[in-house]
C-alpha positions in Angstrom: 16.4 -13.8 19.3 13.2 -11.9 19.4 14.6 -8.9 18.4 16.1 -10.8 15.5 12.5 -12.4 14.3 10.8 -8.6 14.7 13.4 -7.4 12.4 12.3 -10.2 9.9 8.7 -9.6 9.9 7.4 -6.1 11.1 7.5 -3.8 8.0 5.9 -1.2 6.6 4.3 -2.0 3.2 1.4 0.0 2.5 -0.8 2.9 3.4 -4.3 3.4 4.1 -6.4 6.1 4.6 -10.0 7.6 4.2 -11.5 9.9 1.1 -13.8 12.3 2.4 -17.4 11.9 2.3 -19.0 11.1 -0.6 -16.2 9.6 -2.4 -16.1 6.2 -3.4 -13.0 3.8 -2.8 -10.9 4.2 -6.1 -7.8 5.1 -6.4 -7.5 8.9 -7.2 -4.3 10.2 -9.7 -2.3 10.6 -6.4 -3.5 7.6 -5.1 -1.7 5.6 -8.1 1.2 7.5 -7.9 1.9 7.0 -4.9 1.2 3.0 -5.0 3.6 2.9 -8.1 6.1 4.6 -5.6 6.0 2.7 -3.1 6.2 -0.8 -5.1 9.2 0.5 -6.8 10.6 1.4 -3.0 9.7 -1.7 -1.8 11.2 -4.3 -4.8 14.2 -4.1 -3.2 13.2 -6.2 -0.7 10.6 -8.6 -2.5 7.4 -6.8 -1.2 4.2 -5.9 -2.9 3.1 -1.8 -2.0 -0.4 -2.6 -0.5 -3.2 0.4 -0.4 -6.4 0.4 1.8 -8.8 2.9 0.4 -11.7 3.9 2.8 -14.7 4.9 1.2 -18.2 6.4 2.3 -20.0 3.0 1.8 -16.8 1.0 0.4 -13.1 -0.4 1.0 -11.3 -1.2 -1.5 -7.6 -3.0 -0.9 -5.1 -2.6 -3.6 -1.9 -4.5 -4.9 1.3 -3.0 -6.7 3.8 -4.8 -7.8 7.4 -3.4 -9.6 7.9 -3.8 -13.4 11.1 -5.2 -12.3 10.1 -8.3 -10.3 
C-alpha cells in the first residue's frame, strides 16, 4: 500500500539550480528552453514543468505549462 501511494505522488517536475554570481534570477535562453521541454514532457501526465532560479540577491520560481493542455 505504501509503495502504491509513493508511486502516486513522488515525481520529478522541475529543476532548480543557481546562476553564478552576479546574475540575477531570470530565466536565460537555455533556461526557457529547457522549461518549454520539460512542460511538453510532462503533459502527459497532467503536470506543470516548475523552475527555481537562484540568483545572487534573488529567487525567482517559474511555471510552464504545454500548448496542448
Amino acid at each position: 500500500m505504501i509503495a502504491q501511494a509513493e508511486l502516486l505522488t513522488a515525481f520529478d517536475n522541475g529543476e532548480w539550480y543557481s546562476h553564478p554570481p552576479g546574475a540575477g534570477s531570470n530565466p536565460s535562453d537555455n533556461d526557457v528552453y529547457l522549461l518549454v521541454h520539460l512542460a511538453q514532457k510532462l503533459d502527459s501526465d497532467g503536470l506543470p514543468a516548475i523552475m527555481m532560479i537562484v540568483g545572487e540577491t534573488e529567487t525567482s520560481c517559474y511555471i510552464g505549462y504545454s500548448d496542448n493542455s
